[in-house]
Backbone bond lengths (Angstrom), bond angles and torsions (degrees), N, CA, C in turn:
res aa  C-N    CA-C-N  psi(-1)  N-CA   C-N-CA  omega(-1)  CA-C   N-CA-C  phi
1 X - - - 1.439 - - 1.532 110.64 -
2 X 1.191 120.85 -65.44 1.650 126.51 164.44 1.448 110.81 -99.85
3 X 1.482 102.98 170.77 1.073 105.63 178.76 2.076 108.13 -140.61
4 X 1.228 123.91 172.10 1.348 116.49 176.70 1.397 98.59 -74.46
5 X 1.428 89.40 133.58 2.046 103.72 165.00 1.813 97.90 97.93
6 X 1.219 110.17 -31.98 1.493 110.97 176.58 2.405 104.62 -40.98
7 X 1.099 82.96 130.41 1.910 90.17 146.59 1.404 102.23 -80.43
8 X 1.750 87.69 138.22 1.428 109.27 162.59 1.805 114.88 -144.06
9 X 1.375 140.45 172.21 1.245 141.21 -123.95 1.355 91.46 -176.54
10 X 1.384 109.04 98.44 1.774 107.30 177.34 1.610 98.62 -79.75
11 X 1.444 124.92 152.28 1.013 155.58 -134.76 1.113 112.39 -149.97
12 X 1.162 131.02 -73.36 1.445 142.44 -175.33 1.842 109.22 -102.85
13 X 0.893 124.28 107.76 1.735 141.22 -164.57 1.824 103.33 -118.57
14 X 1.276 107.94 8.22 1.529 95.23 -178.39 1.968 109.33 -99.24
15 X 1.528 103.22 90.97 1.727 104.89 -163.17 1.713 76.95 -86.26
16 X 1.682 83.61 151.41 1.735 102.76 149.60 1.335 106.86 -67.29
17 X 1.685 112.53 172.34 1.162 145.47 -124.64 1.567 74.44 -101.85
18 X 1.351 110.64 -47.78 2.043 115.23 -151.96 2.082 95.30 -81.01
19 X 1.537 106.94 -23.52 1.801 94.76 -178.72 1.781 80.20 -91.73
20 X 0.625 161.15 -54.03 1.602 138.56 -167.32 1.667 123.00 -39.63
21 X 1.488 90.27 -45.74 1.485 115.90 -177.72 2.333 106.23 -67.96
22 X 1.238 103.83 -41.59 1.225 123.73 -165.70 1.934 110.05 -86.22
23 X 1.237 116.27 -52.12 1.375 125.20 -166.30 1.828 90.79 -80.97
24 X 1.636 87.26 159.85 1.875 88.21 -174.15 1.679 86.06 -112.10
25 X 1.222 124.26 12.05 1.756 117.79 177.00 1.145 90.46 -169.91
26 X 1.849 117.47 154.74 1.321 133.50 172.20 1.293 95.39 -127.51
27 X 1.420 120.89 160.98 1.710 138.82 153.63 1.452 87.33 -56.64
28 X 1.865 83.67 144.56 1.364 97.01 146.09 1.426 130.72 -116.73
29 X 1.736 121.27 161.34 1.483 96.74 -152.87 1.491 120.23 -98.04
30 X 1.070 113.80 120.75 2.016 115.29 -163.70 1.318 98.58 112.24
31 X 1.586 123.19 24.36 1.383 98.70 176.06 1.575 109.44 -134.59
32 X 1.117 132.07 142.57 1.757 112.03 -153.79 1.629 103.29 -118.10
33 X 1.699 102.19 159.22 1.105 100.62 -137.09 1.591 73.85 -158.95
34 X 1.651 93.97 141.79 1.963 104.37 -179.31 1.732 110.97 -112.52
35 X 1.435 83.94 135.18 1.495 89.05 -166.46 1.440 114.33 -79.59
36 X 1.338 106.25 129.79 1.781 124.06 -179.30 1.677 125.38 -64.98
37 X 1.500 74.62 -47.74 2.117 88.03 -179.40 1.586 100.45 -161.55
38 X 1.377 104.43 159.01 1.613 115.19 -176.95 1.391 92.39 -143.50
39 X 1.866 104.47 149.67 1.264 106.89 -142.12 1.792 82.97 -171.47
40 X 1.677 104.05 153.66 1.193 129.99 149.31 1.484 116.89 -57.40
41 X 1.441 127.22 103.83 1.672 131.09 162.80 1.276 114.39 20.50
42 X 1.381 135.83 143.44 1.028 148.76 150.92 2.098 108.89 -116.36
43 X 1.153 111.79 107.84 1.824 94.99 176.00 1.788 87.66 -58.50
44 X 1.363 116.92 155.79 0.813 153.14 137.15 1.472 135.20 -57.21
45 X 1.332 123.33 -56.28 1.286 146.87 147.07 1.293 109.82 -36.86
46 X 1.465 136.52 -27.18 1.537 112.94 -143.27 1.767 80.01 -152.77
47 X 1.268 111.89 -53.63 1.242 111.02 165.50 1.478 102.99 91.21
48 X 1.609 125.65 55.48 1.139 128.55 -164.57 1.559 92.10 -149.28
49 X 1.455 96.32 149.13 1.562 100.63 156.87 1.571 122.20 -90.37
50 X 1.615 113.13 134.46 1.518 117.96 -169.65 1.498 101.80 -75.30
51 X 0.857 143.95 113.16 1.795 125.28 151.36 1.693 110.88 -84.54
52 X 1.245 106.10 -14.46 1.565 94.39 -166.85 1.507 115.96 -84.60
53 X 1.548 120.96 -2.57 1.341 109.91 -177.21 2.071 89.63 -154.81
54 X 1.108 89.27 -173.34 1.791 71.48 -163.37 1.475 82.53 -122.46
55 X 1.665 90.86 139.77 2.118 108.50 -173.87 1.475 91.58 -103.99
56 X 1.322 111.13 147.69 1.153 147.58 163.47 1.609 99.48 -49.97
57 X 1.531 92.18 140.66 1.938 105.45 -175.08 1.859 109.32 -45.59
58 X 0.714 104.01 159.48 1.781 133.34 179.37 0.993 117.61 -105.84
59 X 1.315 144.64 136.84 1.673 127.20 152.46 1.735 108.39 -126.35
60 X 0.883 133.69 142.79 1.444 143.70 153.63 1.413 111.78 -69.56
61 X 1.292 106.18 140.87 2.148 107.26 168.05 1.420 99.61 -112.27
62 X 1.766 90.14 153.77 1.405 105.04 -177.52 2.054 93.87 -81.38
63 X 1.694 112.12 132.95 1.452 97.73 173.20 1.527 116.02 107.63
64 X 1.108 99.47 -26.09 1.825 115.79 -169.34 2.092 104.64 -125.41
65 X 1.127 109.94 119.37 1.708 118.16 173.95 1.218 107.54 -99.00
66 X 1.049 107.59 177.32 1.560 102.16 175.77 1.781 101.16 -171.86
67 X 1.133 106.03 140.98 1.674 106.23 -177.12 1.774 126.10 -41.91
68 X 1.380 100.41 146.48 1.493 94.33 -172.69 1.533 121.60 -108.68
69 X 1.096 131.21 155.80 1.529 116.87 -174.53 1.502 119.47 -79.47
70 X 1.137 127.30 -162.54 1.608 122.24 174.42 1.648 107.67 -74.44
71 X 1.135 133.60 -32.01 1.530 131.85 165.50 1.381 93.82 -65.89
72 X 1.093 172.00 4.88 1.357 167.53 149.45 1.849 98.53 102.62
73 X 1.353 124.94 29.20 1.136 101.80 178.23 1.709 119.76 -101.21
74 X 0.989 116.52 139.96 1.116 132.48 170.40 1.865 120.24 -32.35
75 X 0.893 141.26 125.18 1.654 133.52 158.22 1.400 100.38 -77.64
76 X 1.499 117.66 147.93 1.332 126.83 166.51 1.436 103.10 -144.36
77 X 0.832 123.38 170.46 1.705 148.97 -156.79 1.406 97.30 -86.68
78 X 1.520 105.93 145.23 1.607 118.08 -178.81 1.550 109.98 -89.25
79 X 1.206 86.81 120.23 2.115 103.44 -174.21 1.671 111.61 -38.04
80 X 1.262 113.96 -26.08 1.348 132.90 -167.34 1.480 99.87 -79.32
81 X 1.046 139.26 -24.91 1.275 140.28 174.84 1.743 118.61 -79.55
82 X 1.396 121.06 -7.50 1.263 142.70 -174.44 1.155 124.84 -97.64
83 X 1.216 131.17 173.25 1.809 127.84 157.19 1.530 102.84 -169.69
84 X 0.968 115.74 135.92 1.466 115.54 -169.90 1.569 103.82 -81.42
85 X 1.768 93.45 155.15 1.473 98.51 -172.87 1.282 144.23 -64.64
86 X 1.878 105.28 -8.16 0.924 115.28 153.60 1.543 137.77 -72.00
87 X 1.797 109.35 -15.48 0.971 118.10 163.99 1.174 119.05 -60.81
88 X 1.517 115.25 -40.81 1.332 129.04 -168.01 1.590 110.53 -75.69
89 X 1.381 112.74 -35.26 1.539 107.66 171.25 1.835 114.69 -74.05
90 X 1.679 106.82 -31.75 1.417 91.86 178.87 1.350 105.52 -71.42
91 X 1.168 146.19 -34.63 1.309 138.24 -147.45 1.535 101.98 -89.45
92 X 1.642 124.94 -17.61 1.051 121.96 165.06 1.498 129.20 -70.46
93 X 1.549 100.28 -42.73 1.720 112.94 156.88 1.655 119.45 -50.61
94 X 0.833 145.19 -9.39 1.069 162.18 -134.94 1.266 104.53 -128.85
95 X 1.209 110.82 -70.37 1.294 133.68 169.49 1.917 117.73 -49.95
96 X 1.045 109.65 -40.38 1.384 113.73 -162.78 1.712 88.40 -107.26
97 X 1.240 141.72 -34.23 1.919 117.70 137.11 0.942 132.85 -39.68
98 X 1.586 130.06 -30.94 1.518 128.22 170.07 1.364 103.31 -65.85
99 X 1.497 147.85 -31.81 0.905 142.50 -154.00 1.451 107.09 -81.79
100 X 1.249 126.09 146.88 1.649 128.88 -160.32 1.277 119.89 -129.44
């Protein structure tokens, strides 16, 4: 879905209560941001790696850390919350042709 070095455009900004409490920085939303590393899920909440069922993509930001688990891994943000900036420019073109 992403890739490192890609632009990306957070989208969705509505964190639970427990990643607010947990992360030392969040995206902000409409504001773009290049992706560091892409990765298999990290919960956030719990701060573990799943092996038993398969998590939805990950991304890291370039600029932004975020706490690490007892294996030393990093949490990063769920890919699903993103859209790359080219998405974001076509869908604006798009948008401003529909207009009449």
């Amino acid at each position: 879905m992403f890739s490192v070095g890609q632009k990306v455009v957070l989208v969705d900004d509505k964190w639970p209560e427990s990643v607010k409490q947990l992360y030392l920085q969040l995206p902000v939303k409409d504001t773009v941001y290049v992706v560091r590393a892409v990765r298999v899920g990290v919960r956030a909440d719990e701060l573990i790696m799943d092996m038993r069922r398969v998590l939805e993509q990950s991304i890291l930001l370039m600029s932004i850390y975020n706490p690490t688990n007892k294996l030393g891994v990093e949490a990063g943000f769920a890919a699903s919350r993103f859209r790359t900036l080219d998405e974001i420019k076509t869908s604006a073109v798009k948008e401003e042709g529909a207009v009449v």
